[in-house]
MDAnalysis code that builds the backbone (N, CA, C; Angstrom):
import MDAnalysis as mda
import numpy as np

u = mda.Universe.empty(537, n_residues=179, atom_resindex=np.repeat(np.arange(179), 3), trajectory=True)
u.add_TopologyAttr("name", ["N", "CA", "C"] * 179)
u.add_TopologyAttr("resid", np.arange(1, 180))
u.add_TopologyAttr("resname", ["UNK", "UNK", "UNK", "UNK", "UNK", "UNK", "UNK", "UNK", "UNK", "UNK", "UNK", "UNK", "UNK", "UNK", "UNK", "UNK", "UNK", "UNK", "UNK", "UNK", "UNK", "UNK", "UNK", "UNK", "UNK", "UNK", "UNK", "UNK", "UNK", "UNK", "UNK", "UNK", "UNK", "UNK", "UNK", "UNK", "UNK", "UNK", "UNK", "UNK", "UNK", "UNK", "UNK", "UNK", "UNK", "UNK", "UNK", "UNK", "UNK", "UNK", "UNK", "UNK", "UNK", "UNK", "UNK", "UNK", "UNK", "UNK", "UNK", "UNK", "UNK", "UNK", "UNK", "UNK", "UNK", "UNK", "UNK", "UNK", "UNK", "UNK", "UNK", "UNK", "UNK", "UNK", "UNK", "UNK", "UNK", "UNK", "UNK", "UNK", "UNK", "UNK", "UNK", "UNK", "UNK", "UNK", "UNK", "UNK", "UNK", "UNK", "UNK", "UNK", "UNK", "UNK", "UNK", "UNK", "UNK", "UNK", "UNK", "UNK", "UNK", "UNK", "UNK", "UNK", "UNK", "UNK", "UNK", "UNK", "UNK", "UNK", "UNK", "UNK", "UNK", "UNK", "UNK", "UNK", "UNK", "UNK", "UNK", "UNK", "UNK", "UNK", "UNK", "UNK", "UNK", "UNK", "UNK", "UNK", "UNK", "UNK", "UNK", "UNK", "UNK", "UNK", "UNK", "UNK", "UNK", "UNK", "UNK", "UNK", "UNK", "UNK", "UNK", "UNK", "UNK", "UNK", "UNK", "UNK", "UNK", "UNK", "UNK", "UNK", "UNK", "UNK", "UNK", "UNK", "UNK", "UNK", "UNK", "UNK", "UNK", "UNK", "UNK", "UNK", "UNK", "UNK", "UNK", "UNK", "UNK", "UNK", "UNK", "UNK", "UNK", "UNK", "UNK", "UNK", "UNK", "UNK", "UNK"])
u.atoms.positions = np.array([
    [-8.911, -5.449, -27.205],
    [-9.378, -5.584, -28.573],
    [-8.222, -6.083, -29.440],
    [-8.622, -7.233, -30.217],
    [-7.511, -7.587, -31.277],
    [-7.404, -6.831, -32.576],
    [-6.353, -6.690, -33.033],
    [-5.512, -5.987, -34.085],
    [-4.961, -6.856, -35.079],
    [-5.180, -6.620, -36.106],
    [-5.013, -7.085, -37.430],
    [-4.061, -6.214, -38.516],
    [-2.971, -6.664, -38.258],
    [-2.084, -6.014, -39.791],
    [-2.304, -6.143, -40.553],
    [-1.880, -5.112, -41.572],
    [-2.549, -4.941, -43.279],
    [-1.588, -6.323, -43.849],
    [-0.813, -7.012, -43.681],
    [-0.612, -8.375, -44.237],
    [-1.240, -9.667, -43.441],
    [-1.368, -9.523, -42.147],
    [-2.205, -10.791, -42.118],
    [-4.435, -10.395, -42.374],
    [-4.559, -8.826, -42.529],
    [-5.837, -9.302, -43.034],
    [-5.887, -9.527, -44.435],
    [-4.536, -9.742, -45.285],
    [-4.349, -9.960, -47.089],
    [-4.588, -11.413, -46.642],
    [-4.063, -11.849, -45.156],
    [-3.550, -13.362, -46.049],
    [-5.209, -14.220, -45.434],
    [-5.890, -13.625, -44.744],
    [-7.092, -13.782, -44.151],
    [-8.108, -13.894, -44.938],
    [-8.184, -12.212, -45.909],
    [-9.481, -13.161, -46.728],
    [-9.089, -12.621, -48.348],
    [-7.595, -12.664, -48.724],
    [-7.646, -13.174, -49.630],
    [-7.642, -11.957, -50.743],
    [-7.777, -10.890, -49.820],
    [-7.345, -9.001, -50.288],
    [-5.688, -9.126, -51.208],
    [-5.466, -8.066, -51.899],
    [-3.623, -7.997, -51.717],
    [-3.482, -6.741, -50.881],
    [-2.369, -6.665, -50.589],
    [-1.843, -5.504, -49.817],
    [-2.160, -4.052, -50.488],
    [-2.323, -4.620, -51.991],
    [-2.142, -2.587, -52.790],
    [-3.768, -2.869, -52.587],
    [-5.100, -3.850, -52.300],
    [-5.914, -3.310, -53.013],
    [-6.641, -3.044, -51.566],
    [-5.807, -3.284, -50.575],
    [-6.502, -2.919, -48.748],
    [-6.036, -1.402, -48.945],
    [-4.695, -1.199, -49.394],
    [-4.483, 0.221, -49.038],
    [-5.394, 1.309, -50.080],
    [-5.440, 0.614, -51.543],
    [-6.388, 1.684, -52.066],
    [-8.139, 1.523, -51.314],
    [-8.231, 0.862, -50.947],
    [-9.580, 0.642, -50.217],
    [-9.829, 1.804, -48.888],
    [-8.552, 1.241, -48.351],
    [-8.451, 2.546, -47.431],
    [-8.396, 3.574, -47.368],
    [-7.285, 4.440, -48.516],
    [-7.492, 5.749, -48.755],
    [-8.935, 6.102, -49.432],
    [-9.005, 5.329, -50.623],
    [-10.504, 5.787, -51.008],
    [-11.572, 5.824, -49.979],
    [-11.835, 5.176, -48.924],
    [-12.813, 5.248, -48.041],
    [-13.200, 4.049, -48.551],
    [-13.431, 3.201, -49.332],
    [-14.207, 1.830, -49.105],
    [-14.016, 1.113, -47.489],
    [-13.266, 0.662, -47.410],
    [-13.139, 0.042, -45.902],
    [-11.883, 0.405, -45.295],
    [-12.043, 1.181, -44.439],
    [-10.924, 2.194, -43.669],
    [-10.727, 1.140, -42.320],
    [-9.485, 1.230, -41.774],
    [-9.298, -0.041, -40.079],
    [-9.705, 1.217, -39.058],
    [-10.414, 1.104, -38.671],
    [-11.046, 0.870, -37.428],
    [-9.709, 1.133, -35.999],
    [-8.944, 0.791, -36.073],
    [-8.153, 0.716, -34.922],
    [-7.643, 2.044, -35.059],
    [-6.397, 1.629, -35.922],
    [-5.791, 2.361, -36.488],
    [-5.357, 2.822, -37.730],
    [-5.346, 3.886, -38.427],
    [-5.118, 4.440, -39.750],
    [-3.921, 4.893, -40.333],
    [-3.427, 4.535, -41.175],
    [-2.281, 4.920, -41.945],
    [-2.437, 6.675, -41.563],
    [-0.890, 7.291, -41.270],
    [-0.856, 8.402, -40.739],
    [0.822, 8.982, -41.251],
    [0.817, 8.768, -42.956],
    [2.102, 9.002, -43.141],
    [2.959, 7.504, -43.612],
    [4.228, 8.031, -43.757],
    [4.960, 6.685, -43.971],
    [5.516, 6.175, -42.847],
    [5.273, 4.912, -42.737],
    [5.978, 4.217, -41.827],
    [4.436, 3.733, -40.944],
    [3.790, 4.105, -40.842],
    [2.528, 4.248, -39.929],
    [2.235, 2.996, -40.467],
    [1.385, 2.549, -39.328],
    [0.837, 1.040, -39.345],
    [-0.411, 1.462, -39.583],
    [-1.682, 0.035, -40.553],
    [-3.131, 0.243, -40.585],
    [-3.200, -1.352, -39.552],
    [-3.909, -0.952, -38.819],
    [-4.496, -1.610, -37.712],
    [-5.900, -2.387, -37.979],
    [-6.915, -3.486, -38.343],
    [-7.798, -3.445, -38.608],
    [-8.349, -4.083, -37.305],
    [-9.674, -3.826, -37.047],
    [-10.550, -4.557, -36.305],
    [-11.060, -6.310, -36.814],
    [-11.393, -6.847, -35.662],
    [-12.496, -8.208, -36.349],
    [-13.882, -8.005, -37.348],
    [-13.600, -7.014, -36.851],
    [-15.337, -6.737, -37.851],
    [-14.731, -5.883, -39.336],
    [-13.456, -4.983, -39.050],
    [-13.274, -4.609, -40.387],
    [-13.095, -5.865, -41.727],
    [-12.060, -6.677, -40.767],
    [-11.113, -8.152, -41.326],
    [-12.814, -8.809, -42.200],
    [-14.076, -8.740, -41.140],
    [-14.924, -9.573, -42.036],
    [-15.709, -8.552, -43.142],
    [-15.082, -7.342, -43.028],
    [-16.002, -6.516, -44.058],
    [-15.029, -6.468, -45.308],
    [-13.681, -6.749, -45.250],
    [-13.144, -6.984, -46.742],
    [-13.103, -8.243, -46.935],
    [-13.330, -9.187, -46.170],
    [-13.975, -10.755, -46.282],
    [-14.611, -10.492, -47.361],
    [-15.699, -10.003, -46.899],
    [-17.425, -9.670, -47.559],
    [-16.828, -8.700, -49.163],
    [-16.014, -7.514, -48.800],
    [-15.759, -7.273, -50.385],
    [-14.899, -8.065, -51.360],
    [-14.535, -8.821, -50.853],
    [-13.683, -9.352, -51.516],
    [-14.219, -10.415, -52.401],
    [-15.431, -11.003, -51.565],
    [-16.441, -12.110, -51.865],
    [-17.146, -11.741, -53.000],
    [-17.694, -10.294, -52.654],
    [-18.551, -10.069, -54.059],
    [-17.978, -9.562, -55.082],
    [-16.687, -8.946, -54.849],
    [-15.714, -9.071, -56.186],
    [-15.490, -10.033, -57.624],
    [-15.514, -11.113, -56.132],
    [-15.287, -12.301, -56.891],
    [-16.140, -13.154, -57.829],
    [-17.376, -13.009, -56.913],
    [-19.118, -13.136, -57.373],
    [-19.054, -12.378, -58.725],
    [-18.245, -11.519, -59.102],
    [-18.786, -10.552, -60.212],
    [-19.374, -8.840, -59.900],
    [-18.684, -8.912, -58.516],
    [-19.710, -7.638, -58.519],
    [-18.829, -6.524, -58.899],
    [-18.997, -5.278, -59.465],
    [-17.386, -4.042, -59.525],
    [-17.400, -3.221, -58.422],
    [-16.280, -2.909, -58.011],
    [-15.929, -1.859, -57.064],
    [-16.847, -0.671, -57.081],
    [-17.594, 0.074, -58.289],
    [-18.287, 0.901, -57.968],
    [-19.536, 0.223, -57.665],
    [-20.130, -0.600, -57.593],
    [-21.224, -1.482, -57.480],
    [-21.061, -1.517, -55.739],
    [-19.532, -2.061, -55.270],
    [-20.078, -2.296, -54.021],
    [-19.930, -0.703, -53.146],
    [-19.050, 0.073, -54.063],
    [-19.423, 1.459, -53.059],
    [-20.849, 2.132, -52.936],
    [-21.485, 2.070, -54.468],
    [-23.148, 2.212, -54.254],
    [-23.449, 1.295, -53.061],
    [-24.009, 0.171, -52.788],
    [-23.860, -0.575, -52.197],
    [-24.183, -0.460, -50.696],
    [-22.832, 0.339, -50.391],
    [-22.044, 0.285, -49.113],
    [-22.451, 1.963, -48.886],
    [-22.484, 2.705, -49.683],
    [-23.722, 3.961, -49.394],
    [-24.685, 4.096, -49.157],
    [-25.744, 2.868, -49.505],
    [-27.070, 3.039, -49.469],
    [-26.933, 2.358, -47.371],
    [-26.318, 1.558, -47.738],
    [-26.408, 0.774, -46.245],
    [-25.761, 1.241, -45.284],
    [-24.986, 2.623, -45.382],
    [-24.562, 3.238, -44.303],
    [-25.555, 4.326, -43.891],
    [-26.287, 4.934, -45.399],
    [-27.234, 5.682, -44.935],
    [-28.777, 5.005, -44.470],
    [-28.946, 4.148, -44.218],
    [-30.124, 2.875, -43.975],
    [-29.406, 2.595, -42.620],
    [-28.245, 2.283, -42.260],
    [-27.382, 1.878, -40.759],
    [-26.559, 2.612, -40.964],
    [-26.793, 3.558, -40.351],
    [-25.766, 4.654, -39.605],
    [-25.327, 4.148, -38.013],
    [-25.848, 3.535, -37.427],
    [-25.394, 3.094, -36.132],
    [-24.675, 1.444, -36.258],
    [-24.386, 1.069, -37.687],
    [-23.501, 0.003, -38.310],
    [-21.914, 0.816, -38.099],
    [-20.989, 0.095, -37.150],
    [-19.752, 0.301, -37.855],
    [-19.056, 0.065, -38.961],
    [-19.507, -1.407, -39.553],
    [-19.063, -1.852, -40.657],
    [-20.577, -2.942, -41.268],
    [-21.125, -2.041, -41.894],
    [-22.459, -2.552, -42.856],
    [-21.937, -4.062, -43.279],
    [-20.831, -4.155, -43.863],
    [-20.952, -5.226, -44.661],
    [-20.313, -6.366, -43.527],
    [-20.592, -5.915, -42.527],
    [-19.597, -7.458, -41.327],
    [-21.120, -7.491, -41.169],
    [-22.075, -6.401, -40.588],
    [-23.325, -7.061, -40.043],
    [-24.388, -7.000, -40.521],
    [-24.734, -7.337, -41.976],
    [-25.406, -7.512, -42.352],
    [-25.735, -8.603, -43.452],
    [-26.884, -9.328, -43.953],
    [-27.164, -10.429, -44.301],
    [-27.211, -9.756, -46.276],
    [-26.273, -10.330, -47.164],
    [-26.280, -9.657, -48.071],
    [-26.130, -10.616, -49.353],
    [-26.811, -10.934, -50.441],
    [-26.946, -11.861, -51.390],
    [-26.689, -11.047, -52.785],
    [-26.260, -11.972, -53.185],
    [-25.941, -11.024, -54.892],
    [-26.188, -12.428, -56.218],
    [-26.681, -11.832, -57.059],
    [-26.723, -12.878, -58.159],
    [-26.109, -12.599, -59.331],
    [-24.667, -11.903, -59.082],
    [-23.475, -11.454, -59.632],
    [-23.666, -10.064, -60.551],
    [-25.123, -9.647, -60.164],
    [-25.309, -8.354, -60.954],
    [-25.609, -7.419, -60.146],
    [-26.109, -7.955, -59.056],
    [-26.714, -6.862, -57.537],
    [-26.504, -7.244, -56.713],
    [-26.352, -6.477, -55.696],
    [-26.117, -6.459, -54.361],
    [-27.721, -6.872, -53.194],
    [-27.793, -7.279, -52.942],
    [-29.286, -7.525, -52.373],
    [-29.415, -8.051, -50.425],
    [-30.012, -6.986, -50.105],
    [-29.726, -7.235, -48.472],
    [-30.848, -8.005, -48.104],
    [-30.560, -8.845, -47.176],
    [-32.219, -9.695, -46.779],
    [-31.963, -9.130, -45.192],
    [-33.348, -9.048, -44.933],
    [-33.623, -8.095, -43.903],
    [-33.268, -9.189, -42.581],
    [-33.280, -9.043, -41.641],
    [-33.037, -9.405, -40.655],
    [-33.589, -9.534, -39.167],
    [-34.953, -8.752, -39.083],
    [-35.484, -8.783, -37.748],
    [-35.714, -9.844, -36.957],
    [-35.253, -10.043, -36.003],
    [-35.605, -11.288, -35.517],
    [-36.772, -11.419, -34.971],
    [-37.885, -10.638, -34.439],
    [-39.145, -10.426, -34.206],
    [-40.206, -10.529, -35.298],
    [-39.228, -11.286, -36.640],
    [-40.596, -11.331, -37.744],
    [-39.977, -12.896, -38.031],
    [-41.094, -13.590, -38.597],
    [-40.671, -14.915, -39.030],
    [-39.873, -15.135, -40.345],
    [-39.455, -15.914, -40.419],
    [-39.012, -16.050, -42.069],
    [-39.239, -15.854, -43.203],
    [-40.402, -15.939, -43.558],
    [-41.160, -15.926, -44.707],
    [-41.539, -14.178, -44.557],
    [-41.091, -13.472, -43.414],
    [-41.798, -12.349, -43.445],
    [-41.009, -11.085, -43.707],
    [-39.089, -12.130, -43.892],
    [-38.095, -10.999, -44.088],
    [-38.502, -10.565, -46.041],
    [-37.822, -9.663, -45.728],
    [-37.579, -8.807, -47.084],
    [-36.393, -8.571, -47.901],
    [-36.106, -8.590, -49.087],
    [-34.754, -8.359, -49.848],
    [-34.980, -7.419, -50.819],
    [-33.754, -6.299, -50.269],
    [-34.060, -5.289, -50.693],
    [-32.578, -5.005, -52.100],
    [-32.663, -4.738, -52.689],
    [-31.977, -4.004, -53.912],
    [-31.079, -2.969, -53.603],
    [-29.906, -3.096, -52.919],
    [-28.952, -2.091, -52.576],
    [-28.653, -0.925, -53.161],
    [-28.712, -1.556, -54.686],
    [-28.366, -0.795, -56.186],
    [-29.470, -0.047, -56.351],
    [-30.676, -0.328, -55.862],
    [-31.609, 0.266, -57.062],
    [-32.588, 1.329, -55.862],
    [-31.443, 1.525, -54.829],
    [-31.643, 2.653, -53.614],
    [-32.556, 1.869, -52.872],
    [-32.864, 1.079, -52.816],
    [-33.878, 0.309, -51.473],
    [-34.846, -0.849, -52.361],
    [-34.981, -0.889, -53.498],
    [-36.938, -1.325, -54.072],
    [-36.048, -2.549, -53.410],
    [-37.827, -2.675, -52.790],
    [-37.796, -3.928, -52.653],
    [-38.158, -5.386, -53.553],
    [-37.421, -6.410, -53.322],
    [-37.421, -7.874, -54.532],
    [-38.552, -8.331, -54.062],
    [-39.132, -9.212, -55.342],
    [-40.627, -9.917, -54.607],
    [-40.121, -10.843, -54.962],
    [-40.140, -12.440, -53.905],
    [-39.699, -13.317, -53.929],
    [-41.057, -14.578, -54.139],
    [-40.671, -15.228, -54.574],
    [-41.878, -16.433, -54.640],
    [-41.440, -17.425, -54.179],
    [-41.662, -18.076, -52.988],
    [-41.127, -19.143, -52.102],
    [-41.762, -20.549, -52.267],
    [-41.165, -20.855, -53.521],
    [-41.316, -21.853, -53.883],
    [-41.775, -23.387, -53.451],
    [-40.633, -23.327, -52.097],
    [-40.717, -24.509, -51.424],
    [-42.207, -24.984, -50.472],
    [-42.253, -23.296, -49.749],
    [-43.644, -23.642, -48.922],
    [-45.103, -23.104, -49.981],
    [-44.819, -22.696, -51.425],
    [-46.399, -22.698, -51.854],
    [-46.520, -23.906, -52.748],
    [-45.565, -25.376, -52.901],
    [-45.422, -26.710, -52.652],
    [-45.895, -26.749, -51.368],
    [-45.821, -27.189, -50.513],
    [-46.378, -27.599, -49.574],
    [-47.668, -27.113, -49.161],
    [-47.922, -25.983, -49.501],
    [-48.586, -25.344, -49.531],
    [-50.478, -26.225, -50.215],
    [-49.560, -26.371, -51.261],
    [-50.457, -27.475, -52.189],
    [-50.571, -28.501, -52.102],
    [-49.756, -29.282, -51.834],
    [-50.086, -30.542, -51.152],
    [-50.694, -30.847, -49.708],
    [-50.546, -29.844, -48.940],
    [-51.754, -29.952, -47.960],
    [-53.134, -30.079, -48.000],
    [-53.342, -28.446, -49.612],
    [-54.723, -28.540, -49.695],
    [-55.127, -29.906, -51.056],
    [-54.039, -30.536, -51.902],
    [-54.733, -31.617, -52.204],
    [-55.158, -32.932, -51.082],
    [-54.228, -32.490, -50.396],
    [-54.662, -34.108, -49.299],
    [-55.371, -33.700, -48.538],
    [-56.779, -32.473, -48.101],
    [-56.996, -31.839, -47.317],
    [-58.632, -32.490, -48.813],
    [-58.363, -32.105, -49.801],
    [-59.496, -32.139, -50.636],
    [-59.500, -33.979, -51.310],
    [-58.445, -34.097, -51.272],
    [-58.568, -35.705, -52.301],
    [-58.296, -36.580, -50.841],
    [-59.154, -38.002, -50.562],
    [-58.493, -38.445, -49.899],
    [-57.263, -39.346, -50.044],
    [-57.284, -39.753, -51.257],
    [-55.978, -40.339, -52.119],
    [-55.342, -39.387, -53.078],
    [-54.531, -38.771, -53.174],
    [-54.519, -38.030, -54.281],
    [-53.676, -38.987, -55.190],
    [-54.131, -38.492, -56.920],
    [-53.478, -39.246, -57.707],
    [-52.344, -39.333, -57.851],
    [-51.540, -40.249, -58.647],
    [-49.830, -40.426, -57.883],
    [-49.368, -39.494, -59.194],
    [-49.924, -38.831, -60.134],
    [-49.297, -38.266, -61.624],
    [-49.422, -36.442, -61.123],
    [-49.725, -36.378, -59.896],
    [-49.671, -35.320, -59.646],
    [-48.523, -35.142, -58.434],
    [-47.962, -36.164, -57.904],
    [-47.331, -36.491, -56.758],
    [-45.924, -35.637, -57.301],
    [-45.034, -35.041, -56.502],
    [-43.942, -34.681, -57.194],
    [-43.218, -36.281, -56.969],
    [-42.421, -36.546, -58.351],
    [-41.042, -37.550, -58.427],
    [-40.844, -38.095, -56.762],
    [-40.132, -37.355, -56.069],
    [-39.525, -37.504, -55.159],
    [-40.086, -38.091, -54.117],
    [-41.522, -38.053, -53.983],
    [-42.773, -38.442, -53.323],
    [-42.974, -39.437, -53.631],
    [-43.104, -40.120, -55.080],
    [-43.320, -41.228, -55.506],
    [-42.269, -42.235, -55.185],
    [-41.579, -41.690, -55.198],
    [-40.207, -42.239, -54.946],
    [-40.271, -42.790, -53.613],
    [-40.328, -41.916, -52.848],
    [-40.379, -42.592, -51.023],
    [-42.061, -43.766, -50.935],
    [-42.378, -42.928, -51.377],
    [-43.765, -43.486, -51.365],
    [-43.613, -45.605, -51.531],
    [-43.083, -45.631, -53.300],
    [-42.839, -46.644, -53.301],
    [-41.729, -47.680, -52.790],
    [-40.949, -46.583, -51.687],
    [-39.795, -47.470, -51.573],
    [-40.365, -47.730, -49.809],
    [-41.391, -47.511, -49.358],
    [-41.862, -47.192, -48.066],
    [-42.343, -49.428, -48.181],
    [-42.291, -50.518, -47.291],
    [-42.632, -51.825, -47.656],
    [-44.155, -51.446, -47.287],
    [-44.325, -50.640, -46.334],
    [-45.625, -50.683, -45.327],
    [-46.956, -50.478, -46.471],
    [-46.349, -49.555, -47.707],
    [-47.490, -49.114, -48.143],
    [-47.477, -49.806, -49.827],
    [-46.520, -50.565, -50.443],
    [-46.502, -51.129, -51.202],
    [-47.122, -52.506, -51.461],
    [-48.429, -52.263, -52.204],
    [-48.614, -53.953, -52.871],
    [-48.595, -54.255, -54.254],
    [-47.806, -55.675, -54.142],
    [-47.437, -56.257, -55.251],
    [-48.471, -56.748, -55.835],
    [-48.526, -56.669, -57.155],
    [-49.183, -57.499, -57.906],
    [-48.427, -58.745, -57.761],
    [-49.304, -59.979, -57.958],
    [-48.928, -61.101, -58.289],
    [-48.044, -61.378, -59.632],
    [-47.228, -62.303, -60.048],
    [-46.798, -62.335, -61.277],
    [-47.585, -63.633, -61.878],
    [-47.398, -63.660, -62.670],
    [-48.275, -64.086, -63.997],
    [-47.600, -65.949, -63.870],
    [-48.664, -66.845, -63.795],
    [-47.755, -67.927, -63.703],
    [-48.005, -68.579, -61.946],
    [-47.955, -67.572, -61.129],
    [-47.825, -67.681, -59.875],
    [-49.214, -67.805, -59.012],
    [-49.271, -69.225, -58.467],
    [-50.434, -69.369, -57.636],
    [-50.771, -68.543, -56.321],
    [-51.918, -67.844, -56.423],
    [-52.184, -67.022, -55.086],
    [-52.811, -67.445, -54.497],
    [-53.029, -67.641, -52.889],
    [-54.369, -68.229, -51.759],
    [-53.635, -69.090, -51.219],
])
C-alpha cells in the first residue's frame, strides 16, 4: 500500500500543512495509514484519504464552510458506514450553498439516480431533466405533425436543418430564368 506524507498530500491537492493537521485532529479527515502519535510522529495518508481532502478542499473552494462539509460528511458516514472515506467514493455536487450526493447504483439507469441534500439530512432534490423532456417533445411533435413547423423547431435545429444541401431549396432569384 502507498503512503502519502502530510507535505506531499499539501502539494497534491492543494491543502496547507496547518489546515491537514487541524483536519486531522478535529476528525474531519484523519490518514488512514498512519496517525500523528506525539511529536515527531509522522501522518501517513492513504490514496483514498489524498482524494478525500482533494474533494474537501474542492468544496471549500466552491464556497462551501468547514461546518457545512462536516454536516455533510456526518450524514454520509451515517448513510455509508462500510465507506472508508465517504468523500473519495462518492458522487457529490454542490451549487456553492449545499452539498448534494447523486446516487449511484449501477443497476438503475440514469434518469433513475437520485440527489439527495446532504445538509438537509437526506430530502431528496427533484430534478427536471431538461434535455430528455426536449426530446421528449420533439418525438411526440414528429410522431403527431408530419412536417412540423420550423417556429417551433429549437434554433439549433434550424440551423442544421438549413445548413443540411440534401434538404434545402432555393428559391429562384428575381431576374433569373428558370426551365
Amino acid at each position: 500500500m502507498t503512503g502519502f506524507m502530510l507535505d506531499m498530500v499539501a502539494r497534491l491537492t492543494g491543502a496547507t500543512v496547518k489546515q491537514l493537521i487541524h483536519w486531522d485532529r478535529t476528525g474531519l479527515i484523519r490518514p488512514s495509514i498512519a496517525q500523528a502519535h506525539g511529536k515527531g510522529s509522522r501522518r501517513v495518508y492513504s490514496f483514498l484519504d489524498v482524494i478525500a481532502v482533494k474533494t474537501a478542499v474542492t468544496l471549500r473552494r466552491e464556497g462551501i464552510s468547514l461546518q457545512k462539509i462536516r454536516r455533510c460528511l456526518r450524514y454520509l458516514r451515517e448513510m455509508y458506514p462500510q465507506l472508508e472515506q465517504p468523500l473519495a467514493n462518492l458522487n457529490l455536487l454542490t451549487d456553492g450553498q449545499s452539498v448534494f450526493l447523486l446516487t449511484s447504483d449501477p443497476t438503475t439507469a440514469c434518469q433513475n439516480r437520485k440527489v439527495i441534500d446532504t445538509l438537509a439530512g437526506g430530502q431528496l432534490v427533484f430534478l427536471v431533466p431538461i434535455g430528455r423532456l426536449a426530446c421528449e417533445v420533439q418525438r411526440e411533435v414528429a410522431r403527431l405533425l408530419p412536417e412540423p413547423p420550423l417556429d417551433i423547431l429549437p434554433a439549433f435545429a434550424r440551423q442544421n436543418r438549413q445548413a443540411d444541401p440534401a434538404q434545402r431549396v432555393r428559391a429562384p432569384r428575381k431576374g433569373v430564368r428558370v426551365g
